[in-house]
Backbone bond lengths (Angstrom), bond angles and torsions (degrees), N, CA, C in turn:
res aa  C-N    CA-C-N  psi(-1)  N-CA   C-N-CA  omega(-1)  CA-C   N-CA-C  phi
1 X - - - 1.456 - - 1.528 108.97 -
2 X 1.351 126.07 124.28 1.653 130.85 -169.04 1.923 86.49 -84.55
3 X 1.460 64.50 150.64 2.117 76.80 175.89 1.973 100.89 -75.54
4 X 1.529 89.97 162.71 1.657 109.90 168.16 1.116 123.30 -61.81
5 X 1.386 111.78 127.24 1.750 104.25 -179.14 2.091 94.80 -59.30
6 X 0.872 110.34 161.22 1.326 142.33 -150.89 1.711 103.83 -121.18
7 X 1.513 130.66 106.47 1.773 119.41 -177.89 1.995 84.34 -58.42
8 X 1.306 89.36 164.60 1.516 109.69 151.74 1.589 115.01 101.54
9 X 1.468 119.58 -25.77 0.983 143.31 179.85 1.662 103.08 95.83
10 X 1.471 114.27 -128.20 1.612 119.88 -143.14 1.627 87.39 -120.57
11 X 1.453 91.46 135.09 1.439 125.85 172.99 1.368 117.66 -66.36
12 X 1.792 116.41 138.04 1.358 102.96 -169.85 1.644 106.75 -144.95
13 X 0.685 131.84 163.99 1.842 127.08 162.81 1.348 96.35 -100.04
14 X 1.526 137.16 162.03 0.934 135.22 159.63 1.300 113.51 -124.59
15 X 1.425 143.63 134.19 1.276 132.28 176.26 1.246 114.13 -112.14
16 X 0.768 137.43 124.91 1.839 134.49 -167.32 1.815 121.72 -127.68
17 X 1.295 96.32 137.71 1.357 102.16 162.71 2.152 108.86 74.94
18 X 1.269 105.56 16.08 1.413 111.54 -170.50 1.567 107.26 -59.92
19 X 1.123 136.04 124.14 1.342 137.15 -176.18 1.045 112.25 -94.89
20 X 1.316 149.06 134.93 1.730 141.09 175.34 2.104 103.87 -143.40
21 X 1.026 114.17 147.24 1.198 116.32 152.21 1.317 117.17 -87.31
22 X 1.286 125.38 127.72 1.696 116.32 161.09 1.504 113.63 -154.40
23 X 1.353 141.72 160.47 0.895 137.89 -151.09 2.108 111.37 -129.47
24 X 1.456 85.26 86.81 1.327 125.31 -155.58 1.596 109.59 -117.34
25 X 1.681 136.88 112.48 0.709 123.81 146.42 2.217 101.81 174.49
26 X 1.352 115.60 -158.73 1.334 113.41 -178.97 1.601 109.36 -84.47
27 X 1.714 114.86 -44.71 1.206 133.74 -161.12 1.985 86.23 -65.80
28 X 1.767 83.81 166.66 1.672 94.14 -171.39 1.987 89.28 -87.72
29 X 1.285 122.03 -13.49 1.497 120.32 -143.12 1.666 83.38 -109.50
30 X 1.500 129.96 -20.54 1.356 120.95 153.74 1.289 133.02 -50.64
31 X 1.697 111.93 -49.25 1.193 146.28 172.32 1.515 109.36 -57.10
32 X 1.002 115.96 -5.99 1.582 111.31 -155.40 1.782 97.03 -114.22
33 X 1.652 106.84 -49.49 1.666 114.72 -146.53 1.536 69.56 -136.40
34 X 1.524 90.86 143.59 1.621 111.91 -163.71 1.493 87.25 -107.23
35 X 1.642 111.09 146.73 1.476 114.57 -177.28 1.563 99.41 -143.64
36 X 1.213 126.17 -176.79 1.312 139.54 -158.62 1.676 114.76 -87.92
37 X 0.891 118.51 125.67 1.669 108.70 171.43 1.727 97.31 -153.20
38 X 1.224 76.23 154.67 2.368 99.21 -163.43 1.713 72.67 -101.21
39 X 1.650 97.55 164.78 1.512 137.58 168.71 1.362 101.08 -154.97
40 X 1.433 90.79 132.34 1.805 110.53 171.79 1.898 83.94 -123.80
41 X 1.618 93.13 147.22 1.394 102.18 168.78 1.589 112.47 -145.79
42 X 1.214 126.02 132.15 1.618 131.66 -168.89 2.005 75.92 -116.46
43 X 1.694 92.89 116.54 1.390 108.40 150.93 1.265 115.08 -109.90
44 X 1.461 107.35 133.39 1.944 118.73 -172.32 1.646 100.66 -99.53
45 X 1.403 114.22 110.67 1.466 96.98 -172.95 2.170 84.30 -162.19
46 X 1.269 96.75 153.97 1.503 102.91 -176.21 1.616 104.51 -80.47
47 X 1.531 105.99 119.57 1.545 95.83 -177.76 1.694 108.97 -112.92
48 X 1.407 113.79 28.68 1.756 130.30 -167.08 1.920 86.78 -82.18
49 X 1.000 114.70 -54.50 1.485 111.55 -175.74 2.256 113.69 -41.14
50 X 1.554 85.19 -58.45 1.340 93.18 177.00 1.817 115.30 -68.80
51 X 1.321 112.87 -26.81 1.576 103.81 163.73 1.135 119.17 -72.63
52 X 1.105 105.42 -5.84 1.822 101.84 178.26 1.356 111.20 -94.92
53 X 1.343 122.56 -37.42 1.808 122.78 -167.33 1.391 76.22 -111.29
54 X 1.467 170.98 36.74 1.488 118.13 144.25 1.613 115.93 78.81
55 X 1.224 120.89 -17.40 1.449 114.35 -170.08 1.582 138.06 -132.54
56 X 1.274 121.95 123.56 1.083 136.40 -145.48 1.640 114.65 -41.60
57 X 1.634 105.47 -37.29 1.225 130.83 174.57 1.544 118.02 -42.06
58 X 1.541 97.63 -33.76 1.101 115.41 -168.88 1.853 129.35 -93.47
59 X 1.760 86.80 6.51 1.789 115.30 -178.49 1.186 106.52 -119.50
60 X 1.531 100.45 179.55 1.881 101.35 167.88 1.491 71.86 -93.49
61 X 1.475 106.85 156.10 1.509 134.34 152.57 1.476 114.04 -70.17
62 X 1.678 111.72 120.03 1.301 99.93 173.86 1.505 129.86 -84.46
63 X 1.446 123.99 -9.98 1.201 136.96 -160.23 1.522 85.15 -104.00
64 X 1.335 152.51 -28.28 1.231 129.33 159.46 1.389 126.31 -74.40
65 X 1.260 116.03 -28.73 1.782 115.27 149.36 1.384 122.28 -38.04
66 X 1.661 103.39 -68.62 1.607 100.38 -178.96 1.238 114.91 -65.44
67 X 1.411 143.51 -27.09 1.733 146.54 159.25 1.383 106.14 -51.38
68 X 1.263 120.95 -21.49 1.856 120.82 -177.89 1.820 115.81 -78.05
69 X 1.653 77.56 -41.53 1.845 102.33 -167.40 1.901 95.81 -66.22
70 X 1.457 82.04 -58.35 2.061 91.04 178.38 1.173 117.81 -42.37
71 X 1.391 97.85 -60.13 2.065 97.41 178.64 1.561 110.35 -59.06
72 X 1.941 133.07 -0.13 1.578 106.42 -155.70 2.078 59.18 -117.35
73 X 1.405 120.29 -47.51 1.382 91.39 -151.74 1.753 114.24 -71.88
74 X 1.511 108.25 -17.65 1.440 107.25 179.37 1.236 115.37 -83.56
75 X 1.659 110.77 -23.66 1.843 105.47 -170.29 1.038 102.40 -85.70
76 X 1.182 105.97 167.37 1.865 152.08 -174.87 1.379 112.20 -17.39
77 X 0.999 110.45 -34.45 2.086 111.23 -172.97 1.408 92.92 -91.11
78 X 1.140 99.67 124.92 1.528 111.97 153.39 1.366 131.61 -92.41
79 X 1.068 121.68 158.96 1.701 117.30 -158.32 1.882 104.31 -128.07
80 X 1.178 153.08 144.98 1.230 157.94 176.38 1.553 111.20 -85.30
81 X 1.415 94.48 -55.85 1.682 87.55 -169.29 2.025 99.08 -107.14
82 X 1.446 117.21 146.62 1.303 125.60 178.74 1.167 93.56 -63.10
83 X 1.659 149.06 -30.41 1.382 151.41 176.85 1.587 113.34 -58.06
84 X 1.127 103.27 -43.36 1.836 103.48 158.98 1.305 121.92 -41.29
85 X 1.997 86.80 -76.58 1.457 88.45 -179.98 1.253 122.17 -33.47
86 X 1.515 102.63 -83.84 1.656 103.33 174.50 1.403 135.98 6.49
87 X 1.606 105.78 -58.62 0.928 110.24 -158.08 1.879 97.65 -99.92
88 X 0.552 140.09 -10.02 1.718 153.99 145.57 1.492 112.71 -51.35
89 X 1.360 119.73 -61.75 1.181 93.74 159.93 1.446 136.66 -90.75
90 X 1.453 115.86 17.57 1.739 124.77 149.15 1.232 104.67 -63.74
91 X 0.948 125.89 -45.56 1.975 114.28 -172.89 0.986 105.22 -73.59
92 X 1.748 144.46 -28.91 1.027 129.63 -170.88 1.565 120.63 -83.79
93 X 1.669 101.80 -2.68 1.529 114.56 -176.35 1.494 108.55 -105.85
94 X 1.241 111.37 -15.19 1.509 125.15 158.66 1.331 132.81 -87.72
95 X 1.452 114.15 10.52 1.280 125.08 -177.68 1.900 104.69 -84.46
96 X 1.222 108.83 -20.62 1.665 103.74 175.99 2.013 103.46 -112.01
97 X 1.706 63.15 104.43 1.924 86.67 -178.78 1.321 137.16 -9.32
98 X 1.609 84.61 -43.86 1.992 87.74 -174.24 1.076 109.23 -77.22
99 X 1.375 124.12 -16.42 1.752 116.96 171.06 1.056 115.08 -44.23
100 X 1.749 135.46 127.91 1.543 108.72 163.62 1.367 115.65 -95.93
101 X 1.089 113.36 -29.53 1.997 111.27 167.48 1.747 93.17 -141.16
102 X 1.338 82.78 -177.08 1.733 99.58 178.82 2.023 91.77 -150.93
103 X 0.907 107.34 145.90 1.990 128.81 153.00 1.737 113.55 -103.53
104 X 1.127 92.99 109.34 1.675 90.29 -178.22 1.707 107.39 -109.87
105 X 1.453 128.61 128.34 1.527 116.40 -174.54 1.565 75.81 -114.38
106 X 1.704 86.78 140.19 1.928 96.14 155.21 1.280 85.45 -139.99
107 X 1.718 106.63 158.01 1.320 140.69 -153.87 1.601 108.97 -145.28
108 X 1.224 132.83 135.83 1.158 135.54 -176.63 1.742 107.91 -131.32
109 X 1.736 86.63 98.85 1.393 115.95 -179.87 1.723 107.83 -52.72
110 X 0.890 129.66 -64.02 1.537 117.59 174.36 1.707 110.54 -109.09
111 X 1.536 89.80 99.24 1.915 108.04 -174.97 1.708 103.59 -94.69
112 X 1.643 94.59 128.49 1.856 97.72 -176.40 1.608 112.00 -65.27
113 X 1.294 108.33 74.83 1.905 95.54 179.64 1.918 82.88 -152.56
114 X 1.181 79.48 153.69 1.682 114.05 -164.54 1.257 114.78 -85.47
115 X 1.829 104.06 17.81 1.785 103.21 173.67 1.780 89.01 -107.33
116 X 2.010 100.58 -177.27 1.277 95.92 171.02 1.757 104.60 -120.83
117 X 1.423 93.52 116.06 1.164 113.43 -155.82 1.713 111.10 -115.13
118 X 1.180 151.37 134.41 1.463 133.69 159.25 1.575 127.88 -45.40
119 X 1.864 92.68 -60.49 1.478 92.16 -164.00 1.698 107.37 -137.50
120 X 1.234 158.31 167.51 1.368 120.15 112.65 1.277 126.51 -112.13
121 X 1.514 138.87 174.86 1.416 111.50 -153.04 2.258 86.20 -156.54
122 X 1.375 88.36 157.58 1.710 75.37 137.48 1.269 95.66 -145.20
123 X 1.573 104.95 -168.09 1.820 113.62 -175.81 1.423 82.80 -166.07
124 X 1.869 88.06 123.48 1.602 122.29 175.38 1.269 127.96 -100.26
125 X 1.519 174.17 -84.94 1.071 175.21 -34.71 1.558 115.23 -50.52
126 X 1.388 96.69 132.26 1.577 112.01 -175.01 1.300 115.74 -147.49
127 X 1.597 119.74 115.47 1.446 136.51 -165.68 1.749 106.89 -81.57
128 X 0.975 116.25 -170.70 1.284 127.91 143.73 1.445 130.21 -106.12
């Protein structure tokens, strides 16, 4: 028996505002000295199972997402374009099945350009 369409559309976790240092960008002086960049992540995944039982088993886990994202944006490989990244840590949020896509924005809190600017970012989406 297929489940009920559902009012509201598609179910999501949202993770917001994740802060990481990592040492990410084109310049050699990015690459070098690790600086600040935010991640927002919209996970698309059915969470009617887990409102029904109460149990974690029954979600994606969010604290192992953000421990996934942390270990790709702080560890050792460095990445050139934020479009990499991005998309590196989309697979790693799509690695637990029931996800069907995720949108991940990363933002680079102190960007080497000579305006005065907050952030710049992109934000990708990737299905299965």
């Amino acid at each position: 028996m297929s489940a009920p369409e559902r009012p509201g559309g598609t179910d999501r976790i949202e993770i917001r505002g994740l802060r990481v240092l990592g040492t990410h960008g084109v310049l050699p002086e990015e690459r070098q000295r690790a600086q600040p960049f935010e991640i927002d992540l919209d996970v698309e995944v059915d969470l009617a199972p887990a409102g029904d039982t109460d149990d974690l088993a029954d979600t994606v886990d969010y604290a192992g997402t953000v421990e996934r994202v942390v270990d790709i944006v702080a560890g050792p490989r460095s990445y050139r374009l934020l479009e990499t990244l991005a998309g590196v840590v989309a697979s790693a949020a799509l690695v637990d099945e029931r996800v069907t896509s995720v949108t991940v924005g990363i933002r680079k809190l102190r960007p080497p350009v000579p305006s005065d600017l907050s952030s710049v970012g992109v934000r990708i989406t990737r299905s299965r």
